[in-house]
ChimeraX commands (.cxc) that place a marker at each C-alpha (Angstrom):
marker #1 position 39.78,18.69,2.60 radius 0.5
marker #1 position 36.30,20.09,2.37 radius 0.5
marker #1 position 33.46,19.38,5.47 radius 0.5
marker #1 position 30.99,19.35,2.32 radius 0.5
marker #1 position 29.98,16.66,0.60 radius 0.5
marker #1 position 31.94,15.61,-2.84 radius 0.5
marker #1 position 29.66,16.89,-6.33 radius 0.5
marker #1 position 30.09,14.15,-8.35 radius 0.5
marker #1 position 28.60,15.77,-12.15 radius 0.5
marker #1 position 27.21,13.65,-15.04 radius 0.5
marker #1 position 24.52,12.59,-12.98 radius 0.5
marker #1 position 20.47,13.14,-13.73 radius 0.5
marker #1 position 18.34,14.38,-11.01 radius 0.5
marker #1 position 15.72,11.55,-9.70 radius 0.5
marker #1 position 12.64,12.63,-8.99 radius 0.5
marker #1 position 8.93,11.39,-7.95 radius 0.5
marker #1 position 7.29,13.11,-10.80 radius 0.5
marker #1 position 3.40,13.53,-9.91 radius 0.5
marker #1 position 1.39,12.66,-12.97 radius 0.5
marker #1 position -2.32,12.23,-11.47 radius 0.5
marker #1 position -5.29,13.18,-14.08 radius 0.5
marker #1 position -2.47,14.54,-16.27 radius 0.5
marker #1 position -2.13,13.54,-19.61 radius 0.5
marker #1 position 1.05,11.12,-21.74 radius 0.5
marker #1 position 0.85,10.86,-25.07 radius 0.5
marker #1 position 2.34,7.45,-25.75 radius 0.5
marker #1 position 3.22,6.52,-28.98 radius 0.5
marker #1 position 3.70,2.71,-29.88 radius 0.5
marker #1 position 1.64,-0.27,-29.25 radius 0.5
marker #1 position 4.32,-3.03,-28.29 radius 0.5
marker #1 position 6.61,-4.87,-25.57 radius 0.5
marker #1 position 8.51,-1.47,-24.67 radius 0.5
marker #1 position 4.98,0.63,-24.96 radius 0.5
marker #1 position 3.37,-1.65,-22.43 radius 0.5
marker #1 position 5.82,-1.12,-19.74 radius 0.5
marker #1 position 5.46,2.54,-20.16 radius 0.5
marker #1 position 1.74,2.35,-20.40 radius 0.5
marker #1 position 1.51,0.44,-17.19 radius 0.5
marker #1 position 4.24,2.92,-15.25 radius 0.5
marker #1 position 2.02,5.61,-16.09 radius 0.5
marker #1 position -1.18,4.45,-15.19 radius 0.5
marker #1 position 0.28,3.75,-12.04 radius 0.5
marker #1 position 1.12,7.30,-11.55 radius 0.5
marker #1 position -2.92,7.71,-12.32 radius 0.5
marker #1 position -2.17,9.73,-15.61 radius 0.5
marker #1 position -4.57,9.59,-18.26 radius 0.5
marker #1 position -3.03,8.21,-21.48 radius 0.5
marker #1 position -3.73,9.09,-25.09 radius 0.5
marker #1 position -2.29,5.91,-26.91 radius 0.5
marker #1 position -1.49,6.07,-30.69 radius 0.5
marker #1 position -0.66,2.93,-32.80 radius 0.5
marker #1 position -2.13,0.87,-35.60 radius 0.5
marker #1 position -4.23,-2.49,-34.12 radius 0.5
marker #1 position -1.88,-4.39,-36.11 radius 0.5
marker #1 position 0.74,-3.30,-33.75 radius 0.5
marker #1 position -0.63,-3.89,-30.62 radius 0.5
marker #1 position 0.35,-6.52,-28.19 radius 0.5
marker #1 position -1.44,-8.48,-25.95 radius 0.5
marker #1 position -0.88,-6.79,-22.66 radius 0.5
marker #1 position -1.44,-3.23,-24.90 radius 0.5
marker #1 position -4.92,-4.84,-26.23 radius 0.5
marker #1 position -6.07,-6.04,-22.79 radius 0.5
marker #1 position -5.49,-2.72,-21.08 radius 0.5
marker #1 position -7.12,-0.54,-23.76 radius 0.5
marker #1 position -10.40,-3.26,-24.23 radius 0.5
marker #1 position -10.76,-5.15,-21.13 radius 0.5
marker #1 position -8.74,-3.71,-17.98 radius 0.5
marker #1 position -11.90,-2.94,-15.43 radius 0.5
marker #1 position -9.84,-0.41,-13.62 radius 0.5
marker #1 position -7.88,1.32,-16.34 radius 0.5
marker #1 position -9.18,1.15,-19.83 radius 0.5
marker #1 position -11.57,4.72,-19.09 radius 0.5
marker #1 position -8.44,5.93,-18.49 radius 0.5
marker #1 position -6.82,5.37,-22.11 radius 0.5
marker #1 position -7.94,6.97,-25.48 radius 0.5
marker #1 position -6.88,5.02,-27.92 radius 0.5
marker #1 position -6.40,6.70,-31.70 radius 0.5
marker #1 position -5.81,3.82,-34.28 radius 0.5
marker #1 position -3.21,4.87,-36.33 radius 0.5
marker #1 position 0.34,6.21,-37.13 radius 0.5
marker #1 position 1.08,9.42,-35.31 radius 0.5
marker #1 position 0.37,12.14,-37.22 radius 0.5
marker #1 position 2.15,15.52,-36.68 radius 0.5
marker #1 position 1.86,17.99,-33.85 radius 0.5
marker #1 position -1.10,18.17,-33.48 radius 0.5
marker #1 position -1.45,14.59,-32.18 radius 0.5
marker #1 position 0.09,16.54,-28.78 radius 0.5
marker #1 position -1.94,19.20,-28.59 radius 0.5
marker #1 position -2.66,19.12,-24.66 radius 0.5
marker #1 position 0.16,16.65,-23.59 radius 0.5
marker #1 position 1.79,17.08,-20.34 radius 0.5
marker #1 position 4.46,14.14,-21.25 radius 0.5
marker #1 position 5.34,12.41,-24.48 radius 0.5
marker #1 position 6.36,8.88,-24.81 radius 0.5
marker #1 position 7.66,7.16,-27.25 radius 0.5
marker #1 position 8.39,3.20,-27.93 radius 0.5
marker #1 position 8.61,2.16,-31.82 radius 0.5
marker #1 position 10.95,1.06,-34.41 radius 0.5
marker #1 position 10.80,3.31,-36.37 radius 0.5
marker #1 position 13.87,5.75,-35.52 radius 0.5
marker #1 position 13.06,8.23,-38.22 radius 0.5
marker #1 position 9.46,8.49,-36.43 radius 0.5
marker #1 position 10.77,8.67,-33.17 radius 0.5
marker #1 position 12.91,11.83,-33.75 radius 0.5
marker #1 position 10.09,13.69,-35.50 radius 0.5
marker #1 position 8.07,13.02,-32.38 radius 0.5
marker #1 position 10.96,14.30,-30.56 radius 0.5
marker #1 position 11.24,17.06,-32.39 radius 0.5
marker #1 position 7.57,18.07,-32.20 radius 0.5
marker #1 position 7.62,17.76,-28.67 radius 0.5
marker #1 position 10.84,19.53,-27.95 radius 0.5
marker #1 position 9.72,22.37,-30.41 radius 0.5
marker #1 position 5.94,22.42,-28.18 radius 0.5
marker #1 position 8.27,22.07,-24.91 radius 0.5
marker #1 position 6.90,19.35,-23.44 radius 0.5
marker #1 position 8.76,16.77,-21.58 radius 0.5
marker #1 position 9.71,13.68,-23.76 radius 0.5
marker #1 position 11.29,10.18,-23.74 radius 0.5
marker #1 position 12.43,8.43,-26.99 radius 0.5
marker #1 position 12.70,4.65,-25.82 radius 0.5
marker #1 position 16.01,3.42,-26.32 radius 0.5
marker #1 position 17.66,6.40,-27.45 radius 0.5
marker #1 position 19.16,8.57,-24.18 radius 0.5
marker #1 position 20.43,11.32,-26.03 radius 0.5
marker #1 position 16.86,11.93,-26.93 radius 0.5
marker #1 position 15.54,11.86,-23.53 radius 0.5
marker #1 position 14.70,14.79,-20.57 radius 0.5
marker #1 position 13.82,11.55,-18.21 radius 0.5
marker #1 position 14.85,8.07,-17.50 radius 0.5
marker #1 position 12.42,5.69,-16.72 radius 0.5
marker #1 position 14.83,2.90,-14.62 radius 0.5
marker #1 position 14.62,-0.38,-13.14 radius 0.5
marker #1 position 11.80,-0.05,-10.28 radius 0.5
marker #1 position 10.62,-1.51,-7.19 radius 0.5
marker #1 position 7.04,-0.91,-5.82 radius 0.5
marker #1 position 5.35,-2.10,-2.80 radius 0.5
marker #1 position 2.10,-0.16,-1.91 radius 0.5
marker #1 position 3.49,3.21,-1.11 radius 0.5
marker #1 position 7.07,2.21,-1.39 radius 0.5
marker #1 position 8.66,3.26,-4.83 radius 0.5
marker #1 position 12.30,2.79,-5.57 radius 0.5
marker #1 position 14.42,3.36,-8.99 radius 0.5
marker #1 position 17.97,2.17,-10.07 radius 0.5
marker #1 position 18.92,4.32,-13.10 radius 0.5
marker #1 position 22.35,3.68,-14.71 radius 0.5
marker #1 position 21.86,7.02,-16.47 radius 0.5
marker #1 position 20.72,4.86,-19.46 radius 0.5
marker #1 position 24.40,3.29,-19.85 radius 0.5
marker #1 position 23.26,-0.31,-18.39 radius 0.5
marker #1 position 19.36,-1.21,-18.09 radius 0.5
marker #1 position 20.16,-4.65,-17.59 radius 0.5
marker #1 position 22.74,-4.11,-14.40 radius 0.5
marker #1 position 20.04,-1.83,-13.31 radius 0.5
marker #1 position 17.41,-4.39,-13.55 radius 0.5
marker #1 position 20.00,-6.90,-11.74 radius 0.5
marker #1 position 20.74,-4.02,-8.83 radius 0.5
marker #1 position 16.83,-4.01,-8.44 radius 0.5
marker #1 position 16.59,-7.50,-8.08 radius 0.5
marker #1 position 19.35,-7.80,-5.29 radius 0.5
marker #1 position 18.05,-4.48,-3.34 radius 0.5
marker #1 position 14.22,-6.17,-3.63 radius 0.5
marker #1 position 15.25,-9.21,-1.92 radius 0.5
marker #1 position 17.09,-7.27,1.05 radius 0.5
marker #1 position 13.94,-4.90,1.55 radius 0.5
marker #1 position 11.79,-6.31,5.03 radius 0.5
marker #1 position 8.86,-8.89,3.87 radius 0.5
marker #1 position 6.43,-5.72,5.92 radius 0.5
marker #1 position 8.14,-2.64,4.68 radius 0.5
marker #1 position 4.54,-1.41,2.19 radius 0.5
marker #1 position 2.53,-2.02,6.24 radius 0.5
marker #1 position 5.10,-0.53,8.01 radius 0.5
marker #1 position 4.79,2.87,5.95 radius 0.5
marker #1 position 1.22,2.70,5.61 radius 0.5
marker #1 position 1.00,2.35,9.80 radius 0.5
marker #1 position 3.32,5.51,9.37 radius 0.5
marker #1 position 1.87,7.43,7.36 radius 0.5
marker #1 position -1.02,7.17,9.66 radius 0.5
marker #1 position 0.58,7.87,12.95 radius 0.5
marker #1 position 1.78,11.03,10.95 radius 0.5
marker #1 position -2.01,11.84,10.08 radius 0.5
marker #1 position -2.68,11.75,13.49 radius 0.5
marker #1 position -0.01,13.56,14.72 radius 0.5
marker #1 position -1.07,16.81,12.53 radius 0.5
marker #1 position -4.76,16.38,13.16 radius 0.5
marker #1 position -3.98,16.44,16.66 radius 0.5
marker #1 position -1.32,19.24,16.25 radius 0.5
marker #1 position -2.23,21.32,13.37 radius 0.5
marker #1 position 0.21,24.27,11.93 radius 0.5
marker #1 position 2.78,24.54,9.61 radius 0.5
marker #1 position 6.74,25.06,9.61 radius 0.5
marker #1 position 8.07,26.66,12.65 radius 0.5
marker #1 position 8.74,24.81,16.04 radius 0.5
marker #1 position 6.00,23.17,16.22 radius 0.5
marker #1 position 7.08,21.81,12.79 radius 0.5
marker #1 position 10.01,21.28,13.70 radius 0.5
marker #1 position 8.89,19.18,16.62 radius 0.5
marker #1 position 6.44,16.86,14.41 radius 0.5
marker #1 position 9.32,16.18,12.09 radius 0.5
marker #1 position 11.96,15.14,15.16 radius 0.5
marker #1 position 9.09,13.22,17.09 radius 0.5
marker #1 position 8.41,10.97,13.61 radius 0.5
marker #1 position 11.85,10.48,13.11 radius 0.5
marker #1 position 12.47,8.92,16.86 radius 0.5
marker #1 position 9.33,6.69,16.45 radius 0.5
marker #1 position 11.50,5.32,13.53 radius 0.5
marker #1 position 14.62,5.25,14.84 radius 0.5
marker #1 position 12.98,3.48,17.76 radius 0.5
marker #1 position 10.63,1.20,16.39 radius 0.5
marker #1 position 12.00,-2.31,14.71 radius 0.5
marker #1 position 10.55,-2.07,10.91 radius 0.5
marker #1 position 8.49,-5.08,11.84 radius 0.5
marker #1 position 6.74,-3.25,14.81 radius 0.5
marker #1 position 5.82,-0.20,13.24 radius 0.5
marker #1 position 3.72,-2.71,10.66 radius 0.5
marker #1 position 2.01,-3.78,14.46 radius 0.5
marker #1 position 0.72,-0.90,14.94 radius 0.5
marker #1 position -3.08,-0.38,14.86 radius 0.5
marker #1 position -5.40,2.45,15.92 radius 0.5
marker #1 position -5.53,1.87,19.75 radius 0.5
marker #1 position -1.45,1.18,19.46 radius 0.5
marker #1 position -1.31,4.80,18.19 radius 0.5
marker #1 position -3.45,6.82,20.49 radius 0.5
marker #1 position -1.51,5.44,23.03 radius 0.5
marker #1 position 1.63,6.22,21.51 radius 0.5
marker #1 position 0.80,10.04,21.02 radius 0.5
marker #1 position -0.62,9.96,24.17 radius 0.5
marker #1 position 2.40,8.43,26.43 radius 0.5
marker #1 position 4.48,9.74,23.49 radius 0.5
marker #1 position 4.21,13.61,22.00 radius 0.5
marker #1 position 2.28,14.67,24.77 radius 0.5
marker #1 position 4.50,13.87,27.33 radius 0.5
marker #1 position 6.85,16.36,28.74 radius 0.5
marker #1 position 9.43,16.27,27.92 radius 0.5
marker #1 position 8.02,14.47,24.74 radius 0.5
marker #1 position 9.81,10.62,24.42 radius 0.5
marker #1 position 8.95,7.75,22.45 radius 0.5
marker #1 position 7.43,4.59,24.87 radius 0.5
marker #1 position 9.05,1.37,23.50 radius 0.5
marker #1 position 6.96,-1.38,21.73 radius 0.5
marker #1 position 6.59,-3.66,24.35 radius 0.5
marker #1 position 5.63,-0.38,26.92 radius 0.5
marker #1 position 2.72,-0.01,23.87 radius 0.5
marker #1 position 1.65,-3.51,22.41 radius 0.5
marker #1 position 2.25,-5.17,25.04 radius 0.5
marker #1 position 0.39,-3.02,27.31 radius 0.5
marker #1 position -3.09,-4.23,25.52 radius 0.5
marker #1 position -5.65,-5.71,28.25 radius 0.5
marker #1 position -6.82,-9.44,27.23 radius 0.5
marker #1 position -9.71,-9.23,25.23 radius 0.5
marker #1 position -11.73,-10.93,28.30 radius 0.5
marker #1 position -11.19,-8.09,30.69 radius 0.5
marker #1 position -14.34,-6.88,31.30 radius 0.5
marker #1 position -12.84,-3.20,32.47 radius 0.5
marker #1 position -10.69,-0.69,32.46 radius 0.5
marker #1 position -9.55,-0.50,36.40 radius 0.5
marker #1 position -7.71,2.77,36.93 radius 0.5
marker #1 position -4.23,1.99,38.26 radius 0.5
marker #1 position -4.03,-1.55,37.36 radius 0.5
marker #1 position -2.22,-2.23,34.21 radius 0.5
marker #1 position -1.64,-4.89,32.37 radius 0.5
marker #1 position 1.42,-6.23,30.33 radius 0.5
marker #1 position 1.30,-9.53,28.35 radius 0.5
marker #1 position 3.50,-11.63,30.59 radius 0.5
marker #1 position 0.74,-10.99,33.61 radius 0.5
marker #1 position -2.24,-11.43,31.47 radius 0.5
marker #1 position -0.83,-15.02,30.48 radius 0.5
marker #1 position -0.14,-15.59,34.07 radius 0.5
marker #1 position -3.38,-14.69,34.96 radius 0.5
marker #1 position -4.83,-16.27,31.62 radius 0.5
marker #1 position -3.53,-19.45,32.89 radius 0.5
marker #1 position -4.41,-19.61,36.56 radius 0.5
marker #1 position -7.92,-19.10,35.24 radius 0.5
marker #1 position -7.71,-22.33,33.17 radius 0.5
marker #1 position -5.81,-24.40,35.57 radius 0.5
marker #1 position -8.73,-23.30,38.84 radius 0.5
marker #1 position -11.48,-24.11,36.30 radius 0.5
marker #1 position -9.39,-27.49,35.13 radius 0.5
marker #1 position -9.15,-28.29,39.15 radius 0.5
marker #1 position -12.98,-27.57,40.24 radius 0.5
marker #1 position -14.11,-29.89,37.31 radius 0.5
marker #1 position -11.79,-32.58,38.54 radius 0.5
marker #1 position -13.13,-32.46,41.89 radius 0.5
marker #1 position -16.76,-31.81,40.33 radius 0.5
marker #1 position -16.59,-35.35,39.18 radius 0.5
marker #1 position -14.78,-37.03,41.94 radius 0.5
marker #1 position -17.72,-36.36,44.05 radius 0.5
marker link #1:1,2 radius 0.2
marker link #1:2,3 radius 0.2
marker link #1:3,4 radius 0.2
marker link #1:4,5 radius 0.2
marker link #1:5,6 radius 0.2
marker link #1:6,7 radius 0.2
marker link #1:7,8 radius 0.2
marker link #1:8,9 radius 0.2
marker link #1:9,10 radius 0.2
marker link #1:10,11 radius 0.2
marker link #1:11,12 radius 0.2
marker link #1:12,13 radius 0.2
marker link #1:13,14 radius 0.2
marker link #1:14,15 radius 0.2
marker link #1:15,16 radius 0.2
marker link #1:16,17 radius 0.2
marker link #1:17,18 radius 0.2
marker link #1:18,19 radius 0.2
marker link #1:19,20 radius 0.2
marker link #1:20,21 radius 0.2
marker link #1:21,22 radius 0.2
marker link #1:22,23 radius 0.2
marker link #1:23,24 radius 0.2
marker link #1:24,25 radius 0.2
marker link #1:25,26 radius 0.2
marker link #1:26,27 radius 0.2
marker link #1:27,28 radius 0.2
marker link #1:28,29 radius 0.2
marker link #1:29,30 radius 0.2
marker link #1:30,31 radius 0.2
marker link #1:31,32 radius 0.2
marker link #1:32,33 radius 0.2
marker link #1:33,34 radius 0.2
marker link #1:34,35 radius 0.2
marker link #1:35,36 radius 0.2
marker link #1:36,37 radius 0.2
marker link #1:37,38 radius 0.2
marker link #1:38,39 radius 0.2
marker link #1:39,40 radius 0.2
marker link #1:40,41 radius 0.2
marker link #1:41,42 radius 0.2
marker link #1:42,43 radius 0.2
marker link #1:43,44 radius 0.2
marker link #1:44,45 radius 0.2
marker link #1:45,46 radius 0.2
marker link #1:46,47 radius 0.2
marker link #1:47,48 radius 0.2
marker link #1:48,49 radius 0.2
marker link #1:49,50 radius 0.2
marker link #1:50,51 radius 0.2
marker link #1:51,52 radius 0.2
marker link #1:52,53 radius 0.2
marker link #1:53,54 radius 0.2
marker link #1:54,55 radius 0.2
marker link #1:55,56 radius 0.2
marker link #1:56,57 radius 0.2
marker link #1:57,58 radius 0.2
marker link #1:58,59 radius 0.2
marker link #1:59,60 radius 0.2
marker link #1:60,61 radius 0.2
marker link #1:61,62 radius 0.2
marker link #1:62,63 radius 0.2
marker link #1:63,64 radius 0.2
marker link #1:64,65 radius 0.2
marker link #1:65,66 radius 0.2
marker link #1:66,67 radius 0.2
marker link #1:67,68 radius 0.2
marker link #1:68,69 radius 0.2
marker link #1:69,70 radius 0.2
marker link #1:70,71 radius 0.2
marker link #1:71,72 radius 0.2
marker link #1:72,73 radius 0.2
marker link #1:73,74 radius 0.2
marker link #1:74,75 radius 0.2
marker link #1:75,76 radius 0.2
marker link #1:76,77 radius 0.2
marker link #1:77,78 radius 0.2
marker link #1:78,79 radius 0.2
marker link #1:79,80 radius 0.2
marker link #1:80,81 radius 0.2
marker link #1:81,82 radius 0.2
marker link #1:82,83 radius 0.2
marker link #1:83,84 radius 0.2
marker link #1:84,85 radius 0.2
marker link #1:85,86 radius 0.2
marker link #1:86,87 radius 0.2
marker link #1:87,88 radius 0.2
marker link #1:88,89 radius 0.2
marker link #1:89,90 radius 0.2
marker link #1:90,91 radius 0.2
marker link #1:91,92 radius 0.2
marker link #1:92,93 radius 0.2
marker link #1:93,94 radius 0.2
marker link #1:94,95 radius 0.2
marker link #1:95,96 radius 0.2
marker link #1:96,97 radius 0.2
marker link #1:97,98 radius 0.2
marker link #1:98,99 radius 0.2
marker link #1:99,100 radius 0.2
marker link #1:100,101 radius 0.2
marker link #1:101,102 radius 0.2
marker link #1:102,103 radius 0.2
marker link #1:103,104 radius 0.2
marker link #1:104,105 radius 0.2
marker link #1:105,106 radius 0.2
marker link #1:106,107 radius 0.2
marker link #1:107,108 radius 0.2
marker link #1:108,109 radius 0.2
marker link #1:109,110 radius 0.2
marker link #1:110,111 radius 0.2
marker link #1:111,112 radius 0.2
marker link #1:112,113 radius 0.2
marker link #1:113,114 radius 0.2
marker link #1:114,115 radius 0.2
marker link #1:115,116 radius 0.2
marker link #1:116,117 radius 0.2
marker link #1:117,118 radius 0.2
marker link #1:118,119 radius 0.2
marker link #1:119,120 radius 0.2
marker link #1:120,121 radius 0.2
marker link #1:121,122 radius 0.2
marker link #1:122,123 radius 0.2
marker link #1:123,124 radius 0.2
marker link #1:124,125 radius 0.2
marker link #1:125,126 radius 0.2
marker link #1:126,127 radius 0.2
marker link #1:127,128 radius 0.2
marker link #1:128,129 radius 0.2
marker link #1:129,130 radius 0.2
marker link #1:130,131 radius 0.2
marker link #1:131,132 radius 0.2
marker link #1:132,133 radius 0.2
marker link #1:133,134 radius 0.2
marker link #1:134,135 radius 0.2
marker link #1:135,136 radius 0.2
marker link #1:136,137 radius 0.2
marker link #1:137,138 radius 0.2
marker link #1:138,139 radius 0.2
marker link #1:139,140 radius 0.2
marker link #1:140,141 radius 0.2
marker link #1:141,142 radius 0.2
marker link #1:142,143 radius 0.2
marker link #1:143,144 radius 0.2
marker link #1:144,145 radius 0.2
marker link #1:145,146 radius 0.2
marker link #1:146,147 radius 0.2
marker link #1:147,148 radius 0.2
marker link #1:148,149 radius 0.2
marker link #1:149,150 radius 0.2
marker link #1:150,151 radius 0.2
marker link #1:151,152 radius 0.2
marker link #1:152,153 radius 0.2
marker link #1:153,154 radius 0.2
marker link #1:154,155 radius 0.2
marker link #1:155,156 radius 0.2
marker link #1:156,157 radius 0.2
marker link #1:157,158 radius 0.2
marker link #1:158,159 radius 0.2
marker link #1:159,160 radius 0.2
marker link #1:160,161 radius 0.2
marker link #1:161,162 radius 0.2
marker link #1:162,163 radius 0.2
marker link #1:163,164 radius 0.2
marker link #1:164,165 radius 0.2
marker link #1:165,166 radius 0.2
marker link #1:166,167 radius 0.2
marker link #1:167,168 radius 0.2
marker link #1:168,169 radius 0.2
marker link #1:169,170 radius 0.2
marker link #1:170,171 radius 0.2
marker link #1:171,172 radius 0.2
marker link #1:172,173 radius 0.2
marker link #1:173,174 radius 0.2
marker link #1:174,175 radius 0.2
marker link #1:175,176 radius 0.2
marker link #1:176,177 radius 0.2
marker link #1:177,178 radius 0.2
marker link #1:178,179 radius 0.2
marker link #1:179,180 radius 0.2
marker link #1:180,181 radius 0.2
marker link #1:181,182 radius 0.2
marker link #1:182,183 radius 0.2
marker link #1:183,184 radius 0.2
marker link #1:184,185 radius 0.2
marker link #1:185,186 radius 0.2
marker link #1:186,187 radius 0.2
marker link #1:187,188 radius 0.2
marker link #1:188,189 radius 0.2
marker link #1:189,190 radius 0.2
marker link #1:190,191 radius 0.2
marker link #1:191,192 radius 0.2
marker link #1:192,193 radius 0.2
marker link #1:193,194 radius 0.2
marker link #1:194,195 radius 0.2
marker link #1:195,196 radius 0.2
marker link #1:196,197 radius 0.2
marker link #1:197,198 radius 0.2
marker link #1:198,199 radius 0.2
marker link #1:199,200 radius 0.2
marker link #1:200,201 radius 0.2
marker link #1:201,202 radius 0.2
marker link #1:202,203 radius 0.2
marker link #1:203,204 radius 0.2
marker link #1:204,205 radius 0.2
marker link #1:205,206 radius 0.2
marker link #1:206,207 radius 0.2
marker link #1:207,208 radius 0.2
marker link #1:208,209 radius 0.2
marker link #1:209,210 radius 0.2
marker link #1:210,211 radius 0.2
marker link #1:211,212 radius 0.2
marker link #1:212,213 radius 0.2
marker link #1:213,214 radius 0.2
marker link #1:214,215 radius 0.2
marker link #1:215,216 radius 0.2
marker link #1:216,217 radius 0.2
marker link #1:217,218 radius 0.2
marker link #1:218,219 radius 0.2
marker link #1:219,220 radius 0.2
marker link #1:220,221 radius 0.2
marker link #1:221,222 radius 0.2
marker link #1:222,223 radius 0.2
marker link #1:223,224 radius 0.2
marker link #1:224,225 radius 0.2
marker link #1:225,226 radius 0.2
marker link #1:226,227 radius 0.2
marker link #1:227,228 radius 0.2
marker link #1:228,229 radius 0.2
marker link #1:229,230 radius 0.2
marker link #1:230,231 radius 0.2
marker link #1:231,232 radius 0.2
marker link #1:232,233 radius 0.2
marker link #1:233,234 radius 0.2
marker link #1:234,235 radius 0.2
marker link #1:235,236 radius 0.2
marker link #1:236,237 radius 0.2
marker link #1:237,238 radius 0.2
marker link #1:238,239 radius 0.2
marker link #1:239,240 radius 0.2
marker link #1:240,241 radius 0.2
marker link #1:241,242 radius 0.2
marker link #1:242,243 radius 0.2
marker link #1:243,244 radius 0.2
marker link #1:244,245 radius 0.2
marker link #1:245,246 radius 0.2
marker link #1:246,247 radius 0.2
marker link #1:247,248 radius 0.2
marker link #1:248,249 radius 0.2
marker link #1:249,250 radius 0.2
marker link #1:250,251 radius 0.2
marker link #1:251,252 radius 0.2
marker link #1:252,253 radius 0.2
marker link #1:253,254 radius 0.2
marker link #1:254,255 radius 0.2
marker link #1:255,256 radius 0.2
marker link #1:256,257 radius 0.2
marker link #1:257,258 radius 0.2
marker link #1:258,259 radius 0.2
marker link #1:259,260 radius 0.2
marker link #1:260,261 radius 0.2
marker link #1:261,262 radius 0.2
marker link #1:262,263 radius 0.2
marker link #1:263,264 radius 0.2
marker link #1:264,265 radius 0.2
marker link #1:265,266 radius 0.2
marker link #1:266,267 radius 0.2
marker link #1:267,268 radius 0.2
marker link #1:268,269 radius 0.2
marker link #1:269,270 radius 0.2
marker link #1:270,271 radius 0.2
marker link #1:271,272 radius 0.2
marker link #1:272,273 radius 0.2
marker link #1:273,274 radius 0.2
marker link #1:274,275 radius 0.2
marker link #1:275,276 radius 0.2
marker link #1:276,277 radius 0.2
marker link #1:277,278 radius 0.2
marker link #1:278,279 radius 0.2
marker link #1:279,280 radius 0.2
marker link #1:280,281 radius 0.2
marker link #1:281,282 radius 0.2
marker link #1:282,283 radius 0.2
marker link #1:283,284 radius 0.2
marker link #1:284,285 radius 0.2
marker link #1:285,286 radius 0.2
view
């Protein structure tokens, strides 16, 4: 038996394809174009959509005409698509019609001009899968079935949704920003120092509850590098050592060598309240 991993073939290759201020020529103004029009816009692509007006559906309509963030990003030509030279410039073809004849001319044109295409509904025809997918802020996730099952990857989606943490899309922003940090504060690429960054980020996660790391602000993270990566040798300070650590927002100073942890601040919190409760009882006694 091999210590590798098993290669298990007749499987695509899923990948976070970077479209931003590219351009998709998407062909097809309907149910099936609208989904593709809004995955790509997400991916901040600019779109050149071709269809006749009479095809158009609603969502289609309202992102070409009205959408205030994303109609300058779509040129709409109002027609049938009309050879190659309709993608002249095209860094990705789409295509989502009826017509099947259509569709493999498109196909062909693209294949011959060796651009990257998708004929909807038709996986032999395809270099990509689109998939069932899940987005929260940063987070992206895709089920593909390989095109077999879009349905049972739509119901996969739905069941892995519902199991991801109600935080996760704050928790990978807060991340993302420690990480920031961590490289402005120690610069360099590869090498140990690299090497270092990488294992120190991967504790902090390992460490860290999903629901803490979405707790953490910008004071929570200074004070995590600093009690954290610059310590020697370099640990990661729980969450209560770090949130918890935060003075009450009445303090009026930082006293050096006092510190504070959130089950003495509400002890001390509350001894103020019950000497001020006492003195006004006695106040009007007199």
């Amino acid at each position: 038996m091999s210590d590798f991993p098993e290669i298990t073939p007749g499987g695509s290759l899923p990948l976070a394809w970077q479209l931003k201020d590219k351009t998709v020529v998407l062909v097809g103004g309907g149910v099936v174009a609208a989904g593709r029009l809004v995955n790509v816009l997400q991916a901040d692509a600019y779109v050149t959509l071709i269809a006749p007006s009479t095809h158009l559906n609603k969502e289609v309509r309202y992102r070409i005409y009205e959408d205030p963030l994303f109609s300058s990003r779509i040129t709409y030509i109002d027609r049938l698509y009309a050879g190659p030279e309709d993608l002249v410039g095209a860094d990705m073809v789409l295509t989502a019609i009826d017509d099947n004849d259509a569709s493999l001319a498109i196909w062909a044109d693209a294949k011959a001009a060796k651009i990257p295409v998708n004929v909807a509904d038709v996986p032999p025809n395809c270099d990509f899968y689109f998939g069932s997918q899940i987005r929260r802020g940063p987070l992206q996730i895709m089920v593909s079935t390989n095109g077999r099952g879009p349905k049972l990857a739509a119901l996969i989606r739905q069941r892995l949704e519902e199991a991801l943490p109600p935080n996760v899309e704050k928790a990978i922003d807060k991340v993302g920003m420690l990480r920031e940090k961590l490289r402005s504060r120690a610069p360099g690429v590869g090498g140990k120092l690299g090497r270092d960054r990488m294992k120190w980020m991967i504790d902090v996660c390992d460490t860290w509850e999903m629901e803490q790391l979405a707790e953490l602000d910008d004071a929570g993270m200074q004070r995590l590098l600093d009690e954290g990566w610059e310590a020697s040798p370099k640990s990661v300070p729980a969450y209560e050592h770090i949130i918890g650590r935060r003075q009450p927002w009445w303090w009026p100073m930082h006293v050096p060598g006092l510190e504070w942890d959130a089950s003495s601040a509400g002890w001390f919190a509350g001894g103020l309240a019950l000497g001020s409760a006492v003195a006004l009882w006695r106040a009007t006694r007199r």
